[in-house]
N, C-alpha and C positions, 0 to 999 in steps of 0.2 A: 270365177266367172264375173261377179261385183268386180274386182279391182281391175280384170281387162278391161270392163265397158267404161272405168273410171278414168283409165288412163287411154281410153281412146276416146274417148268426154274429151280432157283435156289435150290432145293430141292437135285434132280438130279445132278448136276453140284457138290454139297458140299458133295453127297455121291458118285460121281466117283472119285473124285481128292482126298477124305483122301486113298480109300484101291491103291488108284494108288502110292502112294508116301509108305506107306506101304509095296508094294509088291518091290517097287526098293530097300528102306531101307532093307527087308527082303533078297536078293538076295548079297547086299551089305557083310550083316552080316553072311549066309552062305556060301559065296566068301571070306572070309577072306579078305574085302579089308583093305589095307594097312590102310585106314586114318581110320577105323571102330576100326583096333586093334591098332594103337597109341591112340587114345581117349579112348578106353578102358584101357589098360595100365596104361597111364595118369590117370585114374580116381582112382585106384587101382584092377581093374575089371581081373576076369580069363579071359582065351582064349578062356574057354568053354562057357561060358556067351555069345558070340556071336552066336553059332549054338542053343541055348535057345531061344535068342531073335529073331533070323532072321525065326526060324521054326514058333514059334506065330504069328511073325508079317505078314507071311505069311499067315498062318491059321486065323488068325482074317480079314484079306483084302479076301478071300476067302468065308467065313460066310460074310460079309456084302454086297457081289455081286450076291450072289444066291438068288433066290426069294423062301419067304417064310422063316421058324424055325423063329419066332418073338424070341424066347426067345436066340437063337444062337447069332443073330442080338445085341442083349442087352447085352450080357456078350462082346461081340468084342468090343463094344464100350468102353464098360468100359476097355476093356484090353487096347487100343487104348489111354484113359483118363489115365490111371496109367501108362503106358508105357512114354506117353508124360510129367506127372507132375514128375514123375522119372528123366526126362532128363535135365528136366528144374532145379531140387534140387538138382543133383548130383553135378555138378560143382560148384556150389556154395557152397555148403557142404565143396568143399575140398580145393577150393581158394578162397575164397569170392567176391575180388576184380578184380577179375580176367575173368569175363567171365560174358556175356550178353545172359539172355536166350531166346531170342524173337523169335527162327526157335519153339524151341518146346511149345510152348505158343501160336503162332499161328496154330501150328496143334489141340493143345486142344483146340483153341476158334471156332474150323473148325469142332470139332465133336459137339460144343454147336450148332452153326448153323444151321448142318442135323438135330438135334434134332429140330430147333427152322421151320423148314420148314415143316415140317409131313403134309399132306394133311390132310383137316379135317374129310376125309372120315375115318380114322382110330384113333381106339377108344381106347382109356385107359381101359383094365381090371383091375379089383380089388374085383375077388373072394376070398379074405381072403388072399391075397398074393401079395407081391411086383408087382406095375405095370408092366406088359406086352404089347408090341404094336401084337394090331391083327387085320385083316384085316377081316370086316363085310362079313356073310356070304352069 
Protein backbone atom coordinates (compact mmCIF):
# COMPACT_ATOMS: atom_id res chain seq x y z
CA UNK A 1 0.00 0.00 0.00
CA UNK A 2 3.24 2.50 1.07
CA UNK A 3 4.91 2.02 -2.47
CA UNK A 4 1.19 2.65 -4.41
CA UNK A 5 0.72 5.92 -2.38
CA UNK A 6 4.62 6.59 -3.24
CA UNK A 7 4.47 6.18 -6.75
CA UNK A 8 1.22 8.02 -6.92
CA UNK A 9 3.14 10.83 -4.80
CA UNK A 10 5.19 10.87 -7.63
CA UNK A 11 2.98 10.32 -10.44
CA UNK A 12 1.31 13.66 -9.53
CA UNK A 13 4.05 15.74 -8.61
CA UNK A 14 5.79 14.77 -12.39
CA UNK A 15 2.41 15.80 -14.07
CA UNK A 16 1.85 19.12 -12.11
CA UNK A 17 5.54 20.55 -12.66
CA UNK A 18 5.77 19.58 -16.59
CA UNK A 19 2.33 21.68 -17.66
CA UNK A 20 3.59 24.07 -14.83
CA UNK A 21 6.84 25.10 -16.50
CA UNK A 22 4.92 24.86 -19.66
CA UNK A 23 2.39 27.28 -18.99
CA UNK A 24 5.34 29.89 -17.77
CA UNK A 25 7.49 28.98 -20.90
CA UNK A 26 4.11 29.62 -22.71
CA UNK A 27 3.37 33.07 -21.26
CA UNK A 28 7.05 33.84 -21.77
CA UNK A 29 6.71 33.26 -25.57
CA UNK A 30 3.40 35.04 -25.91
CA UNK A 31 5.11 38.05 -23.79
CA UNK A 32 7.54 38.58 -26.26
CA UNK A 33 10.08 38.23 -23.67
CA UNK A 34 13.24 39.70 -24.45
CA UNK A 35 15.58 36.42 -23.74
CA UNK A 36 12.73 34.16 -25.65
CA UNK A 37 13.16 36.42 -28.88
CA UNK A 38 17.14 36.85 -28.61
CA UNK A 39 17.40 32.85 -28.46
CA UNK A 40 15.09 32.75 -31.24
CA UNK A 41 16.82 35.10 -33.31
CA UNK A 42 20.02 33.53 -32.50
CA UNK A 43 18.76 30.42 -33.61
CA UNK A 44 17.55 31.81 -37.07
CA UNK A 45 13.76 31.42 -35.89
CA UNK A 46 10.91 34.27 -36.99
CA UNK A 47 9.21 36.45 -34.35
CA UNK A 48 6.20 34.70 -35.36
CA UNK A 49 7.41 31.34 -34.11
CA UNK A 50 7.03 32.58 -30.66
CA UNK A 51 3.18 33.35 -30.52
CA UNK A 52 3.01 29.37 -32.38
CA UNK A 53 4.92 28.06 -29.76
CA UNK A 54 3.75 29.98 -26.56
CA UNK A 55 -0.12 29.38 -27.74
CA UNK A 56 0.70 25.15 -27.91
CA UNK A 57 2.64 25.23 -25.18
CA UNK A 58 -0.11 26.72 -23.45
CA UNK A 59 -2.83 24.59 -24.90
CA UNK A 60 -0.82 21.29 -24.30
CA UNK A 61 -0.31 22.36 -20.24
CA UNK A 62 -4.05 22.81 -20.47
CA UNK A 63 -5.15 19.29 -21.99
CA UNK A 64 -2.78 17.59 -19.40
CA UNK A 65 -4.61 19.33 -16.27
CA UNK A 66 -8.13 18.70 -17.08
CA UNK A 67 -9.43 15.36 -16.13
CA UNK A 68 -10.31 13.06 -18.67
CA UNK A 69 -9.84 13.20 -23.17
CA UNK A 70 -7.12 10.28 -22.66
CA UNK A 71 -6.43 10.77 -26.23
CA UNK A 72 -5.86 14.89 -25.78
CA UNK A 73 -3.64 13.87 -22.93
CA UNK A 74 -1.35 11.60 -25.50
CA UNK A 75 -1.00 13.91 -28.32
CA UNK A 76 0.23 17.04 -25.43
CA UNK A 77 2.69 14.82 -24.34
CA UNK A 78 3.99 14.16 -27.47
CA UNK A 79 3.75 17.80 -28.38
CA UNK A 80 5.66 18.38 -24.99
CA UNK A 81 8.25 15.42 -26.26
CA UNK A 82 8.95 17.11 -29.76
CA UNK A 83 8.76 20.59 -28.43
CA UNK A 84 11.44 19.57 -25.92
CA UNK A 85 13.75 17.26 -28.42
CA UNK A 86 13.45 20.43 -30.78
CA UNK A 87 15.02 22.44 -28.21
CA UNK A 88 17.65 20.30 -27.27
CA UNK A 89 18.69 19.77 -31.47
CA UNK A 90 18.18 23.26 -32.34
CA UNK A 91 21.30 24.73 -31.01
CA UNK A 92 23.45 22.22 -31.69
CA UNK A 93 22.31 22.02 -35.21
CA UNK A 94 23.59 25.63 -35.46
CA UNK A 95 26.68 25.82 -33.16
CA UNK A 96 27.78 22.51 -32.14
CA UNK A 97 30.16 23.35 -29.70
CA UNK A 98 28.54 25.74 -28.35
CA UNK A 99 25.72 24.94 -26.14
CA UNK A 100 24.69 22.28 -23.45
CA UNK A 101 21.33 20.82 -23.81
CA UNK A 102 20.34 19.47 -20.30
CA UNK A 103 17.17 22.35 -19.30
CA UNK A 104 15.45 20.52 -22.38
CA UNK A 105 16.43 16.98 -21.90
CA UNK A 106 15.35 17.09 -18.59
CA UNK A 107 12.05 18.27 -19.36
CA UNK A 108 11.73 15.33 -21.89
CA UNK A 109 13.04 12.69 -19.19
CA UNK A 110 10.07 14.55 -16.91
CA UNK A 111 7.43 13.46 -19.47
CA UNK A 112 9.15 9.66 -19.66
CA UNK A 113 8.66 9.66 -15.80
CA UNK A 114 4.60 10.77 -15.77
CA UNK A 115 4.54 8.13 -18.35
CA UNK A 116 6.64 5.68 -16.03
CA UNK A 117 4.29 6.44 -12.92
CA UNK A 118 0.59 5.68 -14.43
CA UNK A 119 -1.33 4.04 -11.62
CA UNK A 120 -1.97 0.60 -12.48
CA UNK A 121 -5.44 0.95 -12.24
CA UNK A 122 -5.39 2.37 -15.92
CA UNK A 123 -5.15 0.16 -18.86
CA UNK A 124 -3.56 0.07 -22.14
CA UNK A 125 -6.26 0.05 -25.08
CA UNK A 126 -5.50 -1.48 -28.29
CA UNK A 127 -8.65 -1.83 -30.29
CA UNK A 128 -6.83 -1.92 -33.61
CA UNK A 129 -5.20 1.34 -32.94
CA UNK A 130 -2.45 3.09 -31.29
CA UNK A 131 -2.43 2.75 -27.50
CA UNK A 132 -4.66 5.03 -25.56
CA UNK A 133 -4.71 5.52 -21.66
CA UNK A 134 -8.26 4.92 -20.37
CA UNK A 135 -9.59 5.00 -17.21
CA UNK A 136 -11.66 1.53 -16.17
CA UNK A 137 -15.10 1.93 -16.30
Amino acid sequence: MKEKRIKGVAYWLTTVLGPVSFVIAGFLHLSHSTQVLATLSHLGYPVYFANILGFWKLAGAIAIAIPRFPRLKEWAYAGFFFDLTGASASPDCWEPSDYSPSAPSIGTGTDFRTLSFLPKEWTWSSAGHWPVLSLPS
